[in-house]
N, C-alpha and C positions, 0 to 999 in steps of 0.2 A: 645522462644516466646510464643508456646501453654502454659509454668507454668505460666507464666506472666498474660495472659490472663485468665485463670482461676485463676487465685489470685483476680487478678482486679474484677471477676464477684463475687466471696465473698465477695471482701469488698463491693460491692454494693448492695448487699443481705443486709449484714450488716447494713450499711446505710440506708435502707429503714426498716430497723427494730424498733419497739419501745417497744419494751418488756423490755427491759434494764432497759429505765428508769423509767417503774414500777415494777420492780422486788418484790417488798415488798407486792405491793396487788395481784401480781399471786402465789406469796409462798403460802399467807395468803388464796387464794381461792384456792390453793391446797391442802389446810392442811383441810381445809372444807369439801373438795371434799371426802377424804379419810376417813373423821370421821363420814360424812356421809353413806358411805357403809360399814364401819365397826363397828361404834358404838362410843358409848361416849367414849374420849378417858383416855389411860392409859399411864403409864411413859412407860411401853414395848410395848402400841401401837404405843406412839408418837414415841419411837425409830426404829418401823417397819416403822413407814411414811416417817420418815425421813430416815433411808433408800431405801425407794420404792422411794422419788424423786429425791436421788442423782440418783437410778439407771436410771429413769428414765431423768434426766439433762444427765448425759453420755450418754444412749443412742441417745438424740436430738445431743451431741456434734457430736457425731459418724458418723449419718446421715448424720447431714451437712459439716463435712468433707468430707465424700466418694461424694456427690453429686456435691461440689466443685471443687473433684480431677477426677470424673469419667470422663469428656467430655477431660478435657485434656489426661491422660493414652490412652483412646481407638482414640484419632488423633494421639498419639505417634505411638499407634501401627499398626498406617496404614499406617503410615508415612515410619516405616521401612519393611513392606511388601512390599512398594512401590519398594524402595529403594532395596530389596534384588533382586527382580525381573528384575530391569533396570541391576545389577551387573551378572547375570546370564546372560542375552542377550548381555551384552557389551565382557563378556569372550565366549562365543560363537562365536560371530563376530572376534572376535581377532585371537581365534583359526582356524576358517578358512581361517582369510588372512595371517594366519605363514604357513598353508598350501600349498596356492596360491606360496607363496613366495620362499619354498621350491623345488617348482617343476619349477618355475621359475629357480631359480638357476641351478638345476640339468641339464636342460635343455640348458642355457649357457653354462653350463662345456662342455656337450657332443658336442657342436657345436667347440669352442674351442681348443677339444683336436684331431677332427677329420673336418678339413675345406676341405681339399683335399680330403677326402670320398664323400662330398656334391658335389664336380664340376667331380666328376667320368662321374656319367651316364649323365651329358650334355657332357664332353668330348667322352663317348662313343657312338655317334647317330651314326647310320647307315648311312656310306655315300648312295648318291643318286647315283646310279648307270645310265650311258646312257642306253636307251637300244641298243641293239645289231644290228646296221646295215646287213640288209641281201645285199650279196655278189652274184648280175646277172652276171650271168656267160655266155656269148655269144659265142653259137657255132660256127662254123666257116661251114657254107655249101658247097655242090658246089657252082661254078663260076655262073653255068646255073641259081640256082634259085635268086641269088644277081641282075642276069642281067632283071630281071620279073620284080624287086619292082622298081614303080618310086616314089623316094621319095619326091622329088620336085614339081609334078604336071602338069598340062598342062598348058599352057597360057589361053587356052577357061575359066579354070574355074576363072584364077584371071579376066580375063573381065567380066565377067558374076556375082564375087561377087562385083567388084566398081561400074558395072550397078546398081544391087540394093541397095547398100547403099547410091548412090546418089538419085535415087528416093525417098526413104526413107527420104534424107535430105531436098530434095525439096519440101515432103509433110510436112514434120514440121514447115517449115518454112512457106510457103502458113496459115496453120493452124494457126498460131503466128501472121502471121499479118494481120488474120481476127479478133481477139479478141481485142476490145477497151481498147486502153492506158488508166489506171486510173488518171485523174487530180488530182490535190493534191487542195486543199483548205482551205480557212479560214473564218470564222465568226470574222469582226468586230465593236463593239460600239463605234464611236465615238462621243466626248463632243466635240460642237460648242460653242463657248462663245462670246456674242453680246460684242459692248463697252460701251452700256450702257441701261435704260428700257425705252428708246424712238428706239430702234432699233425697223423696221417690221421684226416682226420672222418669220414671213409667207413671208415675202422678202429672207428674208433667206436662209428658207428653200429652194426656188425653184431655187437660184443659188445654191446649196449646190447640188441639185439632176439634175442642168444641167452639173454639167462635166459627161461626158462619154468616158467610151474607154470599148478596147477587153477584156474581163473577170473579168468585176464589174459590180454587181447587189447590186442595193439599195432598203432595206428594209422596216419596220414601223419607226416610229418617233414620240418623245414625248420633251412637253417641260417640263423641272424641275426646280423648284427654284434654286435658289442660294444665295440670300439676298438683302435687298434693294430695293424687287422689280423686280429687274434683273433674268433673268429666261433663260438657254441655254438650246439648243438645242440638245437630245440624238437622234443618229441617228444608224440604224444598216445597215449593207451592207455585202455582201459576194463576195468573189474573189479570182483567182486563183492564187497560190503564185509564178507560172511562169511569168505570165503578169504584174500582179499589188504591190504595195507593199506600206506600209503605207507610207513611205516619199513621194510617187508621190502622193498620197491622201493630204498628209497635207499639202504639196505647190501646188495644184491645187485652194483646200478651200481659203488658205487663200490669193487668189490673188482677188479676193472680199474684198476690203478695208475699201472698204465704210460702212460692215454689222457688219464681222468677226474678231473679235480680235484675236484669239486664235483657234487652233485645239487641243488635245490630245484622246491618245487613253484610254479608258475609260476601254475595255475587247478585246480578241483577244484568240479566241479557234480555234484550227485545227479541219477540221469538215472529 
């Protein structure tokens, strides 16, 4: 492909050349040329001219060959620098992984030829030894001093230890039920929904906040669209989850017929 290419840029050289086809009037001002700086000419001058412009026509040939052929030779020759250099790092590489691969092997073999040398020293651990129970050895005394140790006690001391553990128990408890049961409770929103935008929301609302019972407190209150006009009622309340519980709320609401269409619960956090 590089001879190719340089051939191709000669002939285009070539091609933008026009010397050719006046070859007759550059001879002719050649021959001028040279009888000018040597004198009027002679049969052995004309034959020195005419050899001075063959030599000189070869040497243009000359030229324009090497300048043709120089860009291609010196790509060739980088081309295989390149080339020798990639072949030098590829046997490099190579010979390190016959390396690798060798010592791989050798390494299976030894595994191989000795599998039972491998599970020696896990078979050989140190059993765990108990340690050594020491052995009371109990003398035998006289009669006399056996008859000194009471090993059981007196009765005074076991009354005197249930006396104070029941005190003990009495105060804990005293204690325990001075400290207030925690109530457990809840925060919840409910959506009231009229049955239509001629309902009094403000009627509503004040049957809505006249149920009452033991541990329900009712909060703020807002009214919120809905569409058409229609607008329900948000209401918040709080209550204990012993006493009160959303079903007694929504069948209290909704026995108000005349206002309430609907109850649902809207949000419900344990507080």
């Amino acid at each position: 492909m590089p001879k190719q290419s340089a051939n191709m840029s000669g002939l285009q050289c070539l091609a933008t050349e026009n010397i050719w086809f006046d070859k007759q009037r550059y001879d002719e001002a050649e021959r001028r040329f040279y009888e000018g700086v040597n004198g009027p000419s002679s049969p052995q001058q004309q034959v020195k001219t005419a050899l001075q412009q063959a030599k000189g026509r070869q040497q243009k040939r000359q030229h324009r060959n090497s300048s043709s052929h120089g860009g291609g030779d010196q790509e060739l020759v980088s081309r295989m620098k390149s080339l020798e250099l990639e072949n030098q790092t590829l046997h490099k590489v190579v010979q390190e992984m016959r390396a690798a691969l060798q010592k791989l092997e050798s390494r299976v073999v030894m595994l191989e030829k000795s599998p039972a040398a491998a599970a020696v020293p896990c078979a050989k651990a140190a059993p765990v030894q108990a340690a050594p129970v020491k052995q009371v050895k109990v003398e035998n005394g006289d009669d006399d001093d056996d008859d000194d140790i009471d090993l059981f006690g007196s009765d005074d001391d076991d009354e005197e230890a249930t006396r104070l553990k029941q005190e003990r128990l009495d105060a804990y408890a005293a204690k325990k039920a001075k400290k207030p049961a925690l109530i457990a409770k809840s925060s919840i929103i409910l959506d009231v929904k009229p049955w239509d935008d001629e309902t009094d929301m403000a009627q509503l609302e004040q049957c809505v906040r006249s149920v009452q019972m033991d541990g329900l407190l009712w909060g703020a209150s807002k009214l919120v669209p809905v569409g058409y006009g229609i607008k329900k009622l948000q209401i918040n309340c709080v209550v204990e989850d012993d006493k009160v519980g959303t079903d007694i709320l929504e069948e209290e609401i909704t026995k108000f017929e005349d206002f309430v269409q609907s109850v649902d619960v809207a949000a419900f956090n344990k507080i």
